[in-house]
C-alpha positions in Angstrom: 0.0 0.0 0.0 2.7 2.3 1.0 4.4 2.0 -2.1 1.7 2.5 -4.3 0.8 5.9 -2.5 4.4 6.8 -2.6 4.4 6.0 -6.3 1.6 8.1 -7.4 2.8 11.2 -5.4 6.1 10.7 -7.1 4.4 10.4 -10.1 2.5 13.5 -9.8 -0.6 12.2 -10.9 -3.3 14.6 -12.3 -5.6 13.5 -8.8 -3.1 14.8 -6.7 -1.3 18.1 -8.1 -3.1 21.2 -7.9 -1.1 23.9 -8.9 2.1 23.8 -6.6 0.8 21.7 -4.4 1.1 18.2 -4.0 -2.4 16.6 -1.8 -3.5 13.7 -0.7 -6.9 12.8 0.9 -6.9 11.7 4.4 -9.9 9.4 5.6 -10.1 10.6 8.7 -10.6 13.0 11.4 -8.2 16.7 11.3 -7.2 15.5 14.6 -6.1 12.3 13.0 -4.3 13.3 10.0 -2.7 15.9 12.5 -1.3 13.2 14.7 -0.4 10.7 11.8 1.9 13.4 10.1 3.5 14.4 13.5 4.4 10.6 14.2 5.2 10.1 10.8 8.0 13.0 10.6 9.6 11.9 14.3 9.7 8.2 13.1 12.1 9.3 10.4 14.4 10.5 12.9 13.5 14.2 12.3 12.4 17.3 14.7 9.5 19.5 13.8 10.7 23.3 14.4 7.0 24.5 14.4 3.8 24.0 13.8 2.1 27.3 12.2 -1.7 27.0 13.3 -2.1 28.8 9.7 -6.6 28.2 9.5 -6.5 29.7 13.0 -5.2 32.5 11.9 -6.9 32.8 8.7 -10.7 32.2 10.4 -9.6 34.8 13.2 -8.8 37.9 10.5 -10.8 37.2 7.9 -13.9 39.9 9.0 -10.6 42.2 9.2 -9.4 42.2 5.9 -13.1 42.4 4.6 -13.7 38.6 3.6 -16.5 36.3 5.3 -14.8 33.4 3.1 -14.2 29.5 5.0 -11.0 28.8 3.6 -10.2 25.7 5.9 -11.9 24.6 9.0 -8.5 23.8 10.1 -5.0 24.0 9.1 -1.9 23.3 10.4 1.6 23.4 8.6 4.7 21.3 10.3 8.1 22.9 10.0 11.5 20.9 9.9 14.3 19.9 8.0 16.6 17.4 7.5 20.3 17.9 8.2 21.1 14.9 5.9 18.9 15.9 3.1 19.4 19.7 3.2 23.2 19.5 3.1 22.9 16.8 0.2 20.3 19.2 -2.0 22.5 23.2 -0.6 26.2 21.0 -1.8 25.1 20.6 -4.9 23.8 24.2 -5.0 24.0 27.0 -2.1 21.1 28.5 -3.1 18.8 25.7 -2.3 18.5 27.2 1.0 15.6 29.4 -1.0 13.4 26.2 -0.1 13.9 24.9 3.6 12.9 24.6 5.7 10.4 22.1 5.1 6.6 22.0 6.0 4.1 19.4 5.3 0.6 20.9 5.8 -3.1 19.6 7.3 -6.1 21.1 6.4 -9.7 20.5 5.8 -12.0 22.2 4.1 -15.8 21.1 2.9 -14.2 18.4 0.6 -12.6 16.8 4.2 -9.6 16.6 4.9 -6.2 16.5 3.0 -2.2 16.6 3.7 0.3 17.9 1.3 3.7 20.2 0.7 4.9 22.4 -2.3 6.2 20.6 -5.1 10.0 21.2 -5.6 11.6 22.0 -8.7 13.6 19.1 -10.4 17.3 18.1 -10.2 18.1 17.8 -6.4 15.5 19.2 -4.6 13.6 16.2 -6.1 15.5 14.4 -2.9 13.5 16.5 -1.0 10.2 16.4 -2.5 10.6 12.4 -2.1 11.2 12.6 1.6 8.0 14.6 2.1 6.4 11.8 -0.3 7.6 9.0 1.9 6.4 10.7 5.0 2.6 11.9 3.8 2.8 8.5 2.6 3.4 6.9 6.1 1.1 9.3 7.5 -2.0 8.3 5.4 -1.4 4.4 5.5 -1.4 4.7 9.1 
């Protein structure tokens, strides 16, 4: 199972790219998916720097920057990196520090909920997009 979800976010498949982000349903509770993605980032070995509580903060200003729009009922972003990875991906170019740290997101909205990261762009930083694959992938099979 594993390996087929890690496959099609590889893959890129049309069902899970929307524009620069890479998603993937979660059948389960926010709480859940929450949970799954935070155990699935410390079992590969890896500390989470900060959780951004991003759909607080969006349903908390919206009536002051004039919108009444439900973006997500929740969202939450987990921060980190990966010392082995980032020194891979900023050795073979310095200026890869442009994309860490990391963050693999949580969020539901009225289609349910969903976890995903930014797509990277290709040559090395294709190391990390497949570390973020591996890890929503271990969060949704679990």
């Amino acid at each position: 199972m594993k390996q087929t979800i890690l496959a099609i976010l590889l893959g890129l498949g049309s069902a899970a790219h929307a524009e620069t982000a890479i998603t993937v349903p979660f059948d389960g509770s926010f709480d859940d998916a929450a949970f799954a993605v935070e155990s699935a980032i410390v079992g590969k070995g890896l500390v989470i720097d900060y959780v951004s509580h991003t759909g607080e903060m969006l349903n908390r200003t919206g009536a002051d920057v004039g919108s009444d729009a439900e973006l997500f009922k929740e969202a939450d972003i987990f921060i980190f990196c990966s010392a082995v990875v980032s020194r891979e991906v900023m050795e073979a170019d310095p200026m890869n520090i442009a994309h860490c740290p990391y963050g693999i997101f949580v969020a539901e909205n009225a289609e349910g909920v969903m976890i995903g990261y930014r797509e990277y762009p290709a040559g090395e930083m294709q190391k990390v997009q497949a570390l973020l694959a591996d890890i929503v992938a271990d969060a949704v099979e679990n």
